[in-house]
N, C-alpha and C positions, 0 to 999 in steps of 0.2 A: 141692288138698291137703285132706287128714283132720285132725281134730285126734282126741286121745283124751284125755277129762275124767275125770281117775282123783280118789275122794271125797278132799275134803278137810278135815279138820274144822276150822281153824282159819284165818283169812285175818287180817292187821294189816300195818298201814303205812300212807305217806299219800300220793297222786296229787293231781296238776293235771289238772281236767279238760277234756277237748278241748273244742277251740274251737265254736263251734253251728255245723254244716253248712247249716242252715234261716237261719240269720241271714245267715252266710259268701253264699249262692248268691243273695241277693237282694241283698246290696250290691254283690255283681261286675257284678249286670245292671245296676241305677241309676246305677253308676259308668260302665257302657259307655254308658248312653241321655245320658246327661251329655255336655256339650261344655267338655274341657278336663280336669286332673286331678285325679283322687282317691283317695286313700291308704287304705286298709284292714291297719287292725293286729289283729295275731293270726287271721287268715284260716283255718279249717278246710284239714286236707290230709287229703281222704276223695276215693273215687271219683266223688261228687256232683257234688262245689267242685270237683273238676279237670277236671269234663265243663264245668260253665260257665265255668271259664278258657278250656280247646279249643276252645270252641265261638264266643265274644264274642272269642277272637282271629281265628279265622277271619271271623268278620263286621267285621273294620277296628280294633278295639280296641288298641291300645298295651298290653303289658305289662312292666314290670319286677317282679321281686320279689327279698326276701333273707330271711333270719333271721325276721325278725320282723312285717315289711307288705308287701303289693303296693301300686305305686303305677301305675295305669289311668292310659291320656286318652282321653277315648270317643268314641265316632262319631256322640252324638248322634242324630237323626233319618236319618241316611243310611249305613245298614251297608251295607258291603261285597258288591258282587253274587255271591254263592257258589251254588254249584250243590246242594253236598252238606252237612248239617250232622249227625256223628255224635255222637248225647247217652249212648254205652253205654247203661246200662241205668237212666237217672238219670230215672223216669218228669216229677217236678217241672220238671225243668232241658225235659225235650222240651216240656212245655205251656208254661210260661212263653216260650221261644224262636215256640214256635207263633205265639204270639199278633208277638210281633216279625218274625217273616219277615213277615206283611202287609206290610211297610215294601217290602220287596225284590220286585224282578221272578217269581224263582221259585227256591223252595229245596227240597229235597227230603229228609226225614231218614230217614236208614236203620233198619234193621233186623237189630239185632249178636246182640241176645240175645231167639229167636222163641221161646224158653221162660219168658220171664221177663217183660220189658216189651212185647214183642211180643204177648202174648195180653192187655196190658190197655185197655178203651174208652176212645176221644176221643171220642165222638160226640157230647155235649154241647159240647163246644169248640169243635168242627168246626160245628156248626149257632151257633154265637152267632156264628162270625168270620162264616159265610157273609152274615149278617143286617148286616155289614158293607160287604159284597161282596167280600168273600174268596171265591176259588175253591180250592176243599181236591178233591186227588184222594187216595182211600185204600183199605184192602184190607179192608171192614167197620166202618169206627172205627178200624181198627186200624193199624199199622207196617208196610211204609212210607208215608208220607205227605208230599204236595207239596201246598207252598202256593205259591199264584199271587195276589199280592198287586199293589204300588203303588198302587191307585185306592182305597182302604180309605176308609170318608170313618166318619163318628161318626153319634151319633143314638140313637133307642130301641131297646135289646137286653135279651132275656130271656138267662138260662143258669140251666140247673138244678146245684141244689147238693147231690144226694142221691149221687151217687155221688164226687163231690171236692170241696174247696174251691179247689184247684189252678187249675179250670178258671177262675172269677173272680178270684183273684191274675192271671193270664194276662191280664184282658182289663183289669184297674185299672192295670198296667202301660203299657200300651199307651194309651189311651182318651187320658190327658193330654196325647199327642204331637200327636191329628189336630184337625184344624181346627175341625169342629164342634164343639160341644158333646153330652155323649154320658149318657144315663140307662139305667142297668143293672137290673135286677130279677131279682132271684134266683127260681125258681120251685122249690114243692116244699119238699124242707125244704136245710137248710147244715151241713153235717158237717162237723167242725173246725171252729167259730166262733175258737178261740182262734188259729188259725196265720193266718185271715184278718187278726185283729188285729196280729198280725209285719209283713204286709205293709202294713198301713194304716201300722202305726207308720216302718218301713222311709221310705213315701213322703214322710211328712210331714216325716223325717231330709232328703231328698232336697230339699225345697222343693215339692213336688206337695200342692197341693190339693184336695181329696175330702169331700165331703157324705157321710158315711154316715147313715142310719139306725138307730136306737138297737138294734133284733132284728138289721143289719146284712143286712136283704133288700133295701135299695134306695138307691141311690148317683146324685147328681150330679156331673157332672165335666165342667168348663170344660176346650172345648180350648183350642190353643196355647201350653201350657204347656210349661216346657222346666226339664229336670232339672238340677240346679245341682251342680256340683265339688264334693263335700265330705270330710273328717275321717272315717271313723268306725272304730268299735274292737269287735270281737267280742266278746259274751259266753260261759260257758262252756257246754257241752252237755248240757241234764238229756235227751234222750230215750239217748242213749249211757249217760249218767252212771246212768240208773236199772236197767242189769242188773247195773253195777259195786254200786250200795247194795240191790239184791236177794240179790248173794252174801255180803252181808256179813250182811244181815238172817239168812238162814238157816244159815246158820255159826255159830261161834263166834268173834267178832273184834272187834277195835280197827282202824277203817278212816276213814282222814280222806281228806275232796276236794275240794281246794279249787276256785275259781272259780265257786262254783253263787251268784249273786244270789237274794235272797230274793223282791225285788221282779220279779224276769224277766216277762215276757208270757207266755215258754213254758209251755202248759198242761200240760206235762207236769215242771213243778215238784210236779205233784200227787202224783208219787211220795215225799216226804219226809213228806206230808199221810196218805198210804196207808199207809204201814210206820210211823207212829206209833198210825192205829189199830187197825194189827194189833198194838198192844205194841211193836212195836221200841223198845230203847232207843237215842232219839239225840238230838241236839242241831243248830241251824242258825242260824246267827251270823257275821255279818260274811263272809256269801259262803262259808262252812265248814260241811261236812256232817261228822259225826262219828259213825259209827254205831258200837255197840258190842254187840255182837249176840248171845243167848244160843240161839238157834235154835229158840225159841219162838217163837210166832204165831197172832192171833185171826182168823179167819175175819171178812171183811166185805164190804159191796157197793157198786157204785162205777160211777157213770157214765162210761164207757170215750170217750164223743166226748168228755172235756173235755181228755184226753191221751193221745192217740192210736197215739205212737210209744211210748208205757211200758205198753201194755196187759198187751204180752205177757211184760214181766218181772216186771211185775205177777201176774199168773197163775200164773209160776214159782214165786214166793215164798209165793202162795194153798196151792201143791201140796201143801207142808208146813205147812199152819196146820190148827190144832182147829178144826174145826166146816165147814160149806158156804158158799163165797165166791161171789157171783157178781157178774159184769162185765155190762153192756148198754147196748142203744145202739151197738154194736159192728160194723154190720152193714158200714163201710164197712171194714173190716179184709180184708174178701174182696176189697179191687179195688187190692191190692198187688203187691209183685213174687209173692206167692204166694196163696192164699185164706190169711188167716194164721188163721182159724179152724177151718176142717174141716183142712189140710195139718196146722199145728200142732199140733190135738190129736189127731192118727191119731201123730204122732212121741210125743207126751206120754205114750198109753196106752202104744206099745210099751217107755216108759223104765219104765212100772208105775202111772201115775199113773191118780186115776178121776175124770177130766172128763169133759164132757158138752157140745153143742152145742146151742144154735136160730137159727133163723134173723139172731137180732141178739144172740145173750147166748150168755155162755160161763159154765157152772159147773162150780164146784172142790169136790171131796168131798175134804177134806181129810186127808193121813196124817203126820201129826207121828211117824209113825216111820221116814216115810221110802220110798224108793222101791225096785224092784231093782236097774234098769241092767242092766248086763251084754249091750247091745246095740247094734245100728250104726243110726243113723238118721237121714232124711234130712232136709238142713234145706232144702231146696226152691228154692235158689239165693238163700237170703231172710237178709238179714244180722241182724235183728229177731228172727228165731227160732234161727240159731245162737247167740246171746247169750241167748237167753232157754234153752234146752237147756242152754247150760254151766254156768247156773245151778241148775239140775236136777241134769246130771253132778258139780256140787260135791256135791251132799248124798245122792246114790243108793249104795246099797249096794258096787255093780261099778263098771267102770270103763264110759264110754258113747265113743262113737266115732262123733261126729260128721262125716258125709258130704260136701265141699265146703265144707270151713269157712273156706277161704281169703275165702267172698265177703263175709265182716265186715268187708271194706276198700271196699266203698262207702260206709260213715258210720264206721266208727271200725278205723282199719290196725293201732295198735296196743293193741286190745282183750284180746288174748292176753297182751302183752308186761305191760301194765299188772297182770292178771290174777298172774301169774308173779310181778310185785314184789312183790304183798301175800301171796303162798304159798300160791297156789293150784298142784295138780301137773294143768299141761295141756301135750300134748307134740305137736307136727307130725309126721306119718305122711305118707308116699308112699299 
């Protein structure tokens, strides 16, 4: 389905914000590698979190859920022998599994969407498990792909960090289960330092022990370790939450969200750090974001790997500010469900905007009067850029008409509905 983002000038009112999907999908998995049960309150409901429910059910996992927590009893070291494991289009949910099917005879994960996560690389992944003795068959790197695992044993493993951090969450997971002892070395450089830190913090919730290194290029890890039953309780979601306080920055509004921790890990808290110095007026206390927004905005510059998934709402909110913004460091943006850098700003120019690309930097020539709109554009099966576009479509001239907006329900379902409560006018099309 379409959406059509007709200008809005004024947004007010106050949301809870969704649950972190990047937090949500790593306590489902340590709750299944876990022997015995463990409870997860306020669990993310996104396409993501319910590819690693489907998926850690079919591998032997116990589920209940209701209202408010799912409550797991995992499988521990011995998942269930499955043939087929389908992660949609959840690229994170496919590596981190990756690395777990080693455990299993032989799994095989499909290929649902060969426009979307089907054209993005494992082949760093694929070469550290092999260094395992993982046997990976695949079609380039790519989707589908079978792993031929049980004999997995630990020890010295490279993986390069220049195009995920994904692919070392995947093997930190895994490494504490097998026998040996197992030393990891990052090669090249680590993109997303701060989500690595999710999953360090994640592990050590879990009772896993882990050496890292201070730059976080080289890890010790005792095996036989074994993942312990635990508590734990979701925080709110700043990489969703930051197109919700981009539309409010470039509006006119009174917009309150609660749930955003100040202290969170997520690097992409750095969007309340961004829109203050673009001038936004707002305030952040006791977990409450508060922005109240005059639609004014200073142009500035920002290292894009410290928050990865706000880049591009970020960039939104640059569109309308005085002066040239630019983003860099950026470069891993292009190995998403879409290049979010050239796809994105080929949609940004047709709405009227005057960005520009390189290879790792996106800039923003900025028009504080605003954009045209008045056209159909596509968001490239990419939930990050339709959210970042509707932020756009609030402050463009015309009305913008968003192509497959439906796919905003891999990380936030109801991003439209929320949108609607504060008064924005966006409407679902056939």
């Amino acid at each position: 389905m379409d959406v059509i983002v007709t200008p809005t000038p004024k947004l007010q009112g106050e949301i809870q914000a969704l649950s972190s999907k990047n937090y949500t999908t790593r306590y489902l998995l340590v709750a299944a590698l876990a022997e015995g049960t463990s409870t997860i309150y306020y669990p993310a409901h996104s396409e993501d979190s319910d590819a690693m429910r489907r998926c850690i059910r079919d591998l032997g996992a116990g589920i209940e859920e209701d209202d408010e927590k799912i409550v797991i009893t995992g499988f521990g070291r011995k998942p269930s022998d499955v043939k087929e494991l389908d992660v949609g289009n959840a690229g994170a949910v496919l590596r981190f599994l990756m690395a777990i099917a080693a455990l299993s005879p032989e799994v095989t994960f499909i290929n649902r969407y060969p426009d979307s996560l089907g054209k993005r690389p494992h082949d760093d992944l694929i070469e550290s498990l092999g260094q395992l003795g993982v046997q990976v068959e695949h079609q380039s790197g790519k989707l589908p792909i079978t792993i031929r695992g049980g004999a997995v044993k630990g020890g010295k493993i490279t993986v390069s960090g220049a195009v995920s951090s994904q692919f070392l969450s995947a093997l930190l997971f895994l490494t504490p289960m097998l026998e040996e002892d197992s030393e990891i070395e990052v090669l090249h450089d680590l993109k997303s330092k701060v989500v690595v830190g999710q999953t360090l913090e994640v592990l050590e919730q879990a009772g896993i022990v882990i050496e890292a290194s201070e730059d976080l290029m080289h890890y010790r890890i005792k095996g036989n370790q074994r993942y312990e039953a635990k508590e734990y309780i979701v925080q709110g979601d700043y990489p969703g939450s930051a197109a919700i306080l981009a539309a409010a920055a470039v509006t006119n509004s009174d917009v309150t969200v609660h749930r955003l921790l100040e202290k969170s890990k997520q690097g992409e808290r750095a969007i309340v750090d961004v829109l203050r110095a673009m001038e936004v007026p707002l305030t952040h206390e006791n977990g409450v974001v508060r922005v109240q927004g005059n639609g004014k905005l200073k142009a500035l510059e920002f290292d894009g790997d410290k928050a990865t998934d706000a880049v591009l709402a970020m960039v939104a909110a640059a569109v309308f500010a005085e002066g040239t913004s630019r983003f860099y460091d950026v470069e891993n943006l292009r190995y998403k469900e879409c290049d979010r850098i050239t796809d994105y700003l080929n949609e940004l120019r047709k709405a009227g905007a005057n960005v520009e690309e390189k290879r790792d930097e996106i800039i923003v020539h900025g028009r504080p009067e605003g954009v045209e709109g008045g056209v159909e554009i596509n968001a490239h099966y990419d939930h990050r850029v339709i959210m970042a576009l509707t932020v756009v479509g609030l402050r463009a001239k015309h009305p913008l008409r968003i192509r497959d907006a439906h796919h905003v329900a891999k990380s936030y379902p109801i991003f439209f509905e929320h949108l609607k409560a504060l008064g924005a006018n966006v409407e679902w099309v056939e």
